[in-house]
TIDOTI-552092 format. One record per residue (C-alpha): residue in one letter; x, y, z; residue number from 1. Coordinates in nm, 3 decimals. Example, Ala and Ser with C-alpha at 12.3 -4.5 7.8 and 13.67 -1.06 7.14 Angstrom:
! residues 2
<r residuo="A" c1="1.230" c2="-0.450" c3="0.780" num="1"/>
<r residuo="S" c1="1.367" c2="-0.106" c3="0.714" num="2"/>
//
This chain:
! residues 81
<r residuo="X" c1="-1.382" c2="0.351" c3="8.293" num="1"/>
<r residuo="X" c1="-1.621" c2="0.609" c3="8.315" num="2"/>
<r residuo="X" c1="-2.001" c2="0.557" c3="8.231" num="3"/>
<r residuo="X" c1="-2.219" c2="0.723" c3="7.978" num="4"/>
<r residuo="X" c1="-2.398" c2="0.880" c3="8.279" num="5"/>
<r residuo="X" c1="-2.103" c2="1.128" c3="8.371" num="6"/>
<r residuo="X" c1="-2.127" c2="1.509" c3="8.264" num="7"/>
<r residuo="X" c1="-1.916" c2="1.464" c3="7.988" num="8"/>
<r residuo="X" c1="-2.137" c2="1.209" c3="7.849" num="9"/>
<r residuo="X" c1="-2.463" c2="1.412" c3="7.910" num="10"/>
<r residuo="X" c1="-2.599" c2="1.572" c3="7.601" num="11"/>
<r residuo="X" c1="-2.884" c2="1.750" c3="7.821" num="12"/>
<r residuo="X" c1="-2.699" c2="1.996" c3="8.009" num="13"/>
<r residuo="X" c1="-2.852" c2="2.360" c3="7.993" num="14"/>
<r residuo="X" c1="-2.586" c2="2.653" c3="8.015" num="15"/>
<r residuo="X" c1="-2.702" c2="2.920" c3="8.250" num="16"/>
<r residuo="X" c1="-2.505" c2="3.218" c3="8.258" num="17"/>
<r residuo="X" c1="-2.192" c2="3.376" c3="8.158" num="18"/>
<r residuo="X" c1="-1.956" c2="3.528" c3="8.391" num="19"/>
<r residuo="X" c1="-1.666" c2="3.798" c3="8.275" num="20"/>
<r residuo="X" c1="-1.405" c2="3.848" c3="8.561" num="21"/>
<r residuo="X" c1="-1.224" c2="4.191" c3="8.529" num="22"/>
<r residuo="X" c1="-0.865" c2="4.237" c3="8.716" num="23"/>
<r residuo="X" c1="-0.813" c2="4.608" c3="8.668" num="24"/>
<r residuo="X" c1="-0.547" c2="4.846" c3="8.680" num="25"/>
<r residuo="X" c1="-0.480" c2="5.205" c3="8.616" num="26"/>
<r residuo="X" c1="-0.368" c2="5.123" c3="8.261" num="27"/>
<r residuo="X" c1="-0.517" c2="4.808" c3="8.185" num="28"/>
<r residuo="X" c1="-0.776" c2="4.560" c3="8.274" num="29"/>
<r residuo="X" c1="-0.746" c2="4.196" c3="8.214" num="30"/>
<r residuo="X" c1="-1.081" c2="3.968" c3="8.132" num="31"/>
<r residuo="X" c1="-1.174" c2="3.609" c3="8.130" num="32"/>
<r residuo="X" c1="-1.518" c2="3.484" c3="7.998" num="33"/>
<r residuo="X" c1="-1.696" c2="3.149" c3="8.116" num="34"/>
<r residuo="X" c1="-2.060" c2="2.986" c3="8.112" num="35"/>
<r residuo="X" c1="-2.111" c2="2.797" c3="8.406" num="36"/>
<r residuo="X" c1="-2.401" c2="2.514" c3="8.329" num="37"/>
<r residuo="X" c1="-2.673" c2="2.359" c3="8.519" num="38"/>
<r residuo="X" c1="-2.370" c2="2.089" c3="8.638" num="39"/>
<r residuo="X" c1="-2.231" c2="2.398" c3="8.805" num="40"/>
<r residuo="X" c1="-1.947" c2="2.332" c3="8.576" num="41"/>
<r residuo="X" c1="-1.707" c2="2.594" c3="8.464" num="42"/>
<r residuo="X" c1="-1.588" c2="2.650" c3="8.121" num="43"/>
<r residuo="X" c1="-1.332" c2="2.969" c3="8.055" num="44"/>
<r residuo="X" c1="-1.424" c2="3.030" c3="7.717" num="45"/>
<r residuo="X" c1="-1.162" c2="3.300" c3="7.671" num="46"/>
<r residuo="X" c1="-0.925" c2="3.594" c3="7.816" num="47"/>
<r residuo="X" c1="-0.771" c2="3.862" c3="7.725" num="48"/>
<r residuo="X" c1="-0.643" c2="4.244" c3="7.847" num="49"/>
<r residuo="X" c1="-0.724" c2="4.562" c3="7.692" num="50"/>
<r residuo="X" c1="-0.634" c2="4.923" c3="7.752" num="51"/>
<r residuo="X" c1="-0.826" c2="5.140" c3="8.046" num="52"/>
<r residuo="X" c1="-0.913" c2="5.413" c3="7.815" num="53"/>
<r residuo="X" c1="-1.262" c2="5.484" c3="7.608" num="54"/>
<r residuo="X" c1="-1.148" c2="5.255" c3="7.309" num="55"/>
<r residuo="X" c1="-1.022" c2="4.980" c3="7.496" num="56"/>
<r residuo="X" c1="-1.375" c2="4.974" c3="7.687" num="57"/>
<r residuo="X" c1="-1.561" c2="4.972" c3="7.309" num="58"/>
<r residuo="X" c1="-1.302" c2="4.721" c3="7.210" num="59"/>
<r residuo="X" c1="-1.408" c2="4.497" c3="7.549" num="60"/>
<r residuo="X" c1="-1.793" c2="4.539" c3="7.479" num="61"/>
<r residuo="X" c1="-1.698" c2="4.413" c3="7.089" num="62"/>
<r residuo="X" c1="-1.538" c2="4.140" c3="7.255" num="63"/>
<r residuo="X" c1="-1.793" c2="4.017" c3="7.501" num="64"/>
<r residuo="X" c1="-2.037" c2="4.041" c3="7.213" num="65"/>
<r residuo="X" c1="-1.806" c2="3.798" c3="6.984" num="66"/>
<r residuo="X" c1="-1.790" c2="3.534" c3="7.247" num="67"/>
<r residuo="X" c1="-2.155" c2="3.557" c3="7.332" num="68"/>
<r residuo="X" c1="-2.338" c2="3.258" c3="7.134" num="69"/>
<r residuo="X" c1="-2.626" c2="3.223" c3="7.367" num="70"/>
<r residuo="X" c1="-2.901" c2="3.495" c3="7.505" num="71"/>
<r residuo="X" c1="-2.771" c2="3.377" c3="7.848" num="72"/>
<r residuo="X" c1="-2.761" c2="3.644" c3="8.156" num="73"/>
<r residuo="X" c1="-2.433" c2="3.772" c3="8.168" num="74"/>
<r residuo="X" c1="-2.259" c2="3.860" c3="8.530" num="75"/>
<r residuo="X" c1="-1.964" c2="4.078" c3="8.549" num="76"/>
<r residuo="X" c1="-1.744" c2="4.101" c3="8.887" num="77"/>
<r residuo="X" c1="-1.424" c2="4.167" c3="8.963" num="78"/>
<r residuo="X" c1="-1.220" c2="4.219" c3="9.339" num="79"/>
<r residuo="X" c1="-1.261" c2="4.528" c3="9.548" num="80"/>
<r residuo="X" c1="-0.917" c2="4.635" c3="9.588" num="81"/>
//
């Protein structure tokens, strides 16, 4: 059984950052939020793909602001295709 000093257990951990991952295409890009803590743990806090247009960008910035519930840097990356 696992002790009450494990992560999970730890009621003191600090979240650092969040990080949005873009996979983009010429019609669409695809995103995934996560906040990565001082644990260097990982949690996706959500996904999803809009259009690669004007509005679909707006509707991504909307987004990022909805799942934002910390003033936490935010990194965005994606792969150099």
């Amino acid at each position: 059984m696992k002790g009450f000093s494990d992560n999970k257990y730890n009621l003191n951990m600090k979240n650092l950052k969040y990080s949005i991952g873009a996979d983009v295409s010429m019609k669409d890009f695809a995103c995934c939020i996560s906040v990565i803590n001082d644990q260097q743990e990982v949690k996706v806090k959500a996904t999803h793909k809009f259009a690669n247009t004007a509005a679909g960008f707006g509707l991504f910035l909307q987004w990022v602001s909805h799942h934002k519930k910390e003033e936490l840097p935010i990194v965005f990356v994606m792969e150099a295709t």
